[in-house]
N, C-alpha and C positions, 0 to 999 in steps of 0.2 A: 482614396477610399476613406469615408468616416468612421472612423473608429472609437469606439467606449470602453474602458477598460476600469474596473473598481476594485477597490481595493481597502485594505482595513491593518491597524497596526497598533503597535504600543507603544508611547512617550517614553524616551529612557528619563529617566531619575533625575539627572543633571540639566534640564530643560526648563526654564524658568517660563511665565510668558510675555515676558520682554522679550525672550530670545524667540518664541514661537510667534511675536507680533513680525518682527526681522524678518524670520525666514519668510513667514508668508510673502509680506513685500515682493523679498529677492524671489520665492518661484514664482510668482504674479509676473513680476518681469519676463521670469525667462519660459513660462507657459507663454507669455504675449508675444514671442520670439519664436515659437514653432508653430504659433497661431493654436494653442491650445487651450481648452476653454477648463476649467477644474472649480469643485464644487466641495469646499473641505468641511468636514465635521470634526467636533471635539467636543468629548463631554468628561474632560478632565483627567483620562487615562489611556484613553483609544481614538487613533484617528479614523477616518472613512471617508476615502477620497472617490469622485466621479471626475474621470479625466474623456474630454471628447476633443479629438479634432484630425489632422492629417494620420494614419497611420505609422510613417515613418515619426513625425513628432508625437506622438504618443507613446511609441516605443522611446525613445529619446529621451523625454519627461522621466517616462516611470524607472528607466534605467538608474539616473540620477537620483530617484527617490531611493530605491534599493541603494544605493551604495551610502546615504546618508546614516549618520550614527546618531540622528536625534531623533531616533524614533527606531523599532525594533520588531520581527517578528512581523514583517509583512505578509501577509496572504490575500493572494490576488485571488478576487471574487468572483469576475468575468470578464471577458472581452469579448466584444459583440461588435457588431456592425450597423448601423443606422441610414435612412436617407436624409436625414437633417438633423440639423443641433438643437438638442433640447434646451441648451441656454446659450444667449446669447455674448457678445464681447469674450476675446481672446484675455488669459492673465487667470486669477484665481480671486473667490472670495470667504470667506472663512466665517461659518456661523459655529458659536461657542455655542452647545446647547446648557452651560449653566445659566446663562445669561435669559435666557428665554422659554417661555413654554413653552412644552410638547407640541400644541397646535399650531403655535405663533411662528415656531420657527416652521414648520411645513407648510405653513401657508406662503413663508417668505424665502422660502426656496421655491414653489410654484410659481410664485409673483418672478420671480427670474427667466422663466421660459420665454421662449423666442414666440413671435408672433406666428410663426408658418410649424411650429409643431404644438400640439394642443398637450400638455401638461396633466397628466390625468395618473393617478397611481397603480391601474390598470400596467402602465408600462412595466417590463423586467425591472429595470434599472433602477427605477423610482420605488419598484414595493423592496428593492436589497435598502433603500435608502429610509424608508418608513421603517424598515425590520430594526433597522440600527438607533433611529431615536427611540424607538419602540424597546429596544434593549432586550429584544424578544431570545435573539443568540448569544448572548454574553456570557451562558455559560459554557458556551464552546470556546472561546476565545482562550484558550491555552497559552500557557505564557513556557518557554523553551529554552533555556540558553544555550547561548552562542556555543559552534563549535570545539571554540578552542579552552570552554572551561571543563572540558573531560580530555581525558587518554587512555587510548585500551590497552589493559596490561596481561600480556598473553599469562595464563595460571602455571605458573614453574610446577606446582605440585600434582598438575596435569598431563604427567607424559605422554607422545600419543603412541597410540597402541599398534601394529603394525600387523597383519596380519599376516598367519605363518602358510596357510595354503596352497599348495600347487596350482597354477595354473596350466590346465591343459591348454596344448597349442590351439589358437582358434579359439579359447572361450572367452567368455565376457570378464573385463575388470570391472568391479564396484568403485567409485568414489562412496566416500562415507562423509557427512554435513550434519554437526550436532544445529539439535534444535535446540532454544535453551530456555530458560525464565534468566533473565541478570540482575533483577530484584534480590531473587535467591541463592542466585550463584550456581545455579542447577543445570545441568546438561543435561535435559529430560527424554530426550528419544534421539534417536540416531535416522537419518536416509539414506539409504543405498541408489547411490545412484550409475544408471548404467554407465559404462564407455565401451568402445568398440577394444577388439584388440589390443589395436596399437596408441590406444588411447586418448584415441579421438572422442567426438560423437557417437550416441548411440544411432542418434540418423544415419550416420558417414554406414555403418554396419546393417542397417535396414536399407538402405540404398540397392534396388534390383532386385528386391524380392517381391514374390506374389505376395499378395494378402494374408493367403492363407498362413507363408512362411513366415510372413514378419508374426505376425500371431503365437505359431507354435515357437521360433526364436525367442520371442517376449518373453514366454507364462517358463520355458525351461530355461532360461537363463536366471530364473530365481532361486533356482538350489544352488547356483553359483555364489549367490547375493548371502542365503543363508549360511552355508558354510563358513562363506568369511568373518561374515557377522558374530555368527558363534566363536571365531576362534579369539574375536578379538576381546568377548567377554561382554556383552552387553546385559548380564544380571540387572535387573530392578529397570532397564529403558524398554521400549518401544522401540521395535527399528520399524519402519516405513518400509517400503516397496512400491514400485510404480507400474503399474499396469496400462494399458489401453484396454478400453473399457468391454470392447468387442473379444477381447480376447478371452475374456471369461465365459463368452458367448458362444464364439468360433472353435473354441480347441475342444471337446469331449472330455470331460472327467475335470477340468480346471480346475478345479475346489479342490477336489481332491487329491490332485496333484501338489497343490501347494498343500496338505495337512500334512501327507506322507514326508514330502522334504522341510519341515515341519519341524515332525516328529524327529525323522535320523536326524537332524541335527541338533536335538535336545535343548529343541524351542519349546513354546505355548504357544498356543493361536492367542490367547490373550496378551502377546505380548507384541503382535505382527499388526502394524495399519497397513492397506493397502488402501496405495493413493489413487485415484482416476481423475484424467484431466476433463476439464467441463469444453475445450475447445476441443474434441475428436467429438466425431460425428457417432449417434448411439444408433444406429436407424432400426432394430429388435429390439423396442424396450421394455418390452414385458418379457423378451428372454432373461435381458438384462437384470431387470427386477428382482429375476426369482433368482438368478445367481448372487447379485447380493443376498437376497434372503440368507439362501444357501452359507455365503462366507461368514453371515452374523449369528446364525445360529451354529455353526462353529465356534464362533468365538471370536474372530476376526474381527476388527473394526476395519470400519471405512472412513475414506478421507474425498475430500474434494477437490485437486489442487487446482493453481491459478485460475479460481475464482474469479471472477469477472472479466476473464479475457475472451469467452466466447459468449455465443449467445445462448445457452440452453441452463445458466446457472439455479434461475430460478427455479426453473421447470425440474430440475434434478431435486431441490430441497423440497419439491410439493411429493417427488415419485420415490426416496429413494431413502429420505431421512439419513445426511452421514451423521458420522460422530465427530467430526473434526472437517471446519474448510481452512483451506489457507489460499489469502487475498495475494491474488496476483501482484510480481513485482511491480507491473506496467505503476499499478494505481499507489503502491506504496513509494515509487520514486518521488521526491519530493512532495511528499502529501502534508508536511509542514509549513508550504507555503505555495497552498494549490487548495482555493476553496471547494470547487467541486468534487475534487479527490477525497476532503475532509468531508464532504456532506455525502461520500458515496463509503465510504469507510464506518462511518454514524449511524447510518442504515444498514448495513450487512450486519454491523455490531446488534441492531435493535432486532432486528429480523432474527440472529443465530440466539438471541437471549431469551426468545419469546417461546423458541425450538428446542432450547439446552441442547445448542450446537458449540463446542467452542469453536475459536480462531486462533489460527497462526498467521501472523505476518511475515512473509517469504520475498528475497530479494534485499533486504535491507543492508545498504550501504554508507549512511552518513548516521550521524550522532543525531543528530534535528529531527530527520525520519523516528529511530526507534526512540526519541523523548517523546515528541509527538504522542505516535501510539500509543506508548505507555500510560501518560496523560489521559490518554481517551477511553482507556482500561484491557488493552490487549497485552495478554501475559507471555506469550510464547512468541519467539523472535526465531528467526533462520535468514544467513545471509553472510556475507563478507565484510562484515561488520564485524564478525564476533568471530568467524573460522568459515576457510573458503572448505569446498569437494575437497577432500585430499585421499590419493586413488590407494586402496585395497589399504587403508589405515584410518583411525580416527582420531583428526588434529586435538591439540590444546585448544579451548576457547579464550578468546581476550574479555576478557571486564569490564565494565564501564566504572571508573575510579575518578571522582571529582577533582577537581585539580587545585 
């Protein structure tokens, strides 16, 4: 199967272009060797490669680029699928765009196409490749370092808090997950997150109930959530709460149910976000509606979590206005070196800015990820990055300390 795959990167510091006339050479050769045809850009700081040919040698190829240390901070742009090569001969060839003018050199990459595919900028692949002489995205082009020049240093003067609580037999544990800013060093809100019993899943616990039950289980396992919350002292944070979106819907008095345990637990509803996930089905949503109403003119804020893992996210910020989304782990797993991720993260950023919606970024596990983001201007981090769940307590968070 023919495969295309593009990609864009940064020249490390130490790379002379003696050394980059070399390497080309050597991958020339060894693209000729999986029969793969590669099309390199360079305009002095950034590369931008189009690799086409076997699928299994194309994986093969770009593998070996990723592990090379003469260039850094790869982000793969796409990989697609074609019925023919748009250029011809297996190996690589390499247009410096200092060397040439803007049109000069696009005309002399066109001038490269195969005779049985017609070369036109119409294609995907060709307009990611005009965007780049064009220099049209260069300011997204975030530059990251390497893993290993950070280490997260859990905050000694961070004890975590533990909560003092009874549990009744049979009722629900909270995990507790600071959110944070690490700019500021700040632990800005707390999640309550459900577990069953024996502290499992909260699925494992909704497992064999009606609808109806899982529902009324939900929305009353939150004075659970509160108490503990309270006892652990959450003054001046926001704790979060997770609802199914229905259930504010389905249970009678909802709202009010959560002011009153609220209240006995010597909260504020301005201190309470309740989250709703965009991947549960709303199918009342003009009930829905007027229950948020309901929760914001309380006082309660709303949240949207894992933002873009279902299909209704949009539809939610035209119907429902939150105060807070937070971008699904799916899309924030490597999204430092995941172009569509990066351009899908870009847009929810522009879209929530136009809204004065913030965002939190949710799931984050590697250093790259939340440099990334931060780079891109998202201030609030949650993830095992900084402090995993940890059940009926609220862990220490680690730091980001440059090394």
């Amino acid at each position: 199967m023919l495969t295309t795959l593009l990609y864009r990167s940064h020249i490390s510091d130490d790379v002379t272009i003696k050394t980059l006339e070399a390497m080309v050479k050597k991958a020339s050769e060894r693209n000729a060797s999986y029969d793969v045809t590669g099309i390199l850009l360079f305009n002095g700081r950034h590369f931008f490669q189009l690799l086409e040919g076997p699928e299994a040698g194309v994986s093969a190829v770009y593998d070996r680029i990723c592990a090379d240390n003469k260039h850094h901070n790869l982000v793969e742009l796409m990989r697609d699928y074609a019925p023919a090569r748009r250029f011809g001969n297996a190996g690589m060839e390499l247009f410096d765009l200092r060397e040439h003018e803007e049109f000069s050199v696009l005309q002399a990459v066109l001038n490269r196409g195969t005779s049985k595919y017609q070369l036109t900028y119409a294609d995907r692949a060709l307009q990611f490749l005009r965007t780049f002489v064009d220099a049209t995205e260069k300011k997204n082009y975030f530059e990251v370092l390497p893993a290993e020049h950070w280490e997260f240093l859990v905050d000694e003067l961070m004890k975590p808090q533990a909560s003092d609580v009874a549990l009744p037999e049979g009722h629900q544990l909270f995990a507790f997950q600071p959110i944070v800013d690490p700019m500021s060093r700040e632990m800005v809100s707390v999640e309550a997150k459900m577990r069953a019993p024996d502290g499992g899943p909260a699925q494992d616990h909704f497992a064999g109930l009606t609808p109806q039950e899982t529902y009324e289980l939900d929305l009353h396992s939150k004075a659970q959530a509160f108490a503990q919350a309270a006892s652990l002292g959450i003054e001046g944070r926001t704790l979060s709460i997770n609802l199914l979106p229905m259930t504010l819907v389905e249970v009678p008095g909802a709202v009010d149910y959560l002011l009153r345990e609220i209240q006995a637990n010597n909260l504020v509803p301005e201190q309470v976000v309740v989250e709703v996930t965009e991947n549960d089905v709303i199918p009342r949503t003009e009930a829905f509606e007027q229950a948020v109403r309901q929760l914001k003119a309380a006082g309660i804020s709303l949240a949207i979590d894992n933002f873009g893992a279902g299909s209704a996210g949009l539809l939610l910020l035209t119907r429902v206005q939150p105060d807070r989304i937070k971008i699904d782990h799916n899309i924030i797993r490597d999204v430092h070196k995941s172009g569509p991720k990066q351009a899908i993260v870009l847009a929810i950023m522009k879209c929530c800015s136009a809204l004065e919606i913030a965002v939190t970024a949710e799931g984050v596990e590697k250093p790259e990820e939340w440099m990334w983001l931060e780079v891109a201007g998202i201030s609030w981090f949650q993830g095992s990055l900084f402090a995993r769940p940890a059940p009926g307590s609220i862990p220490a968070v680690a730091w980001p300390e440059l090394r």
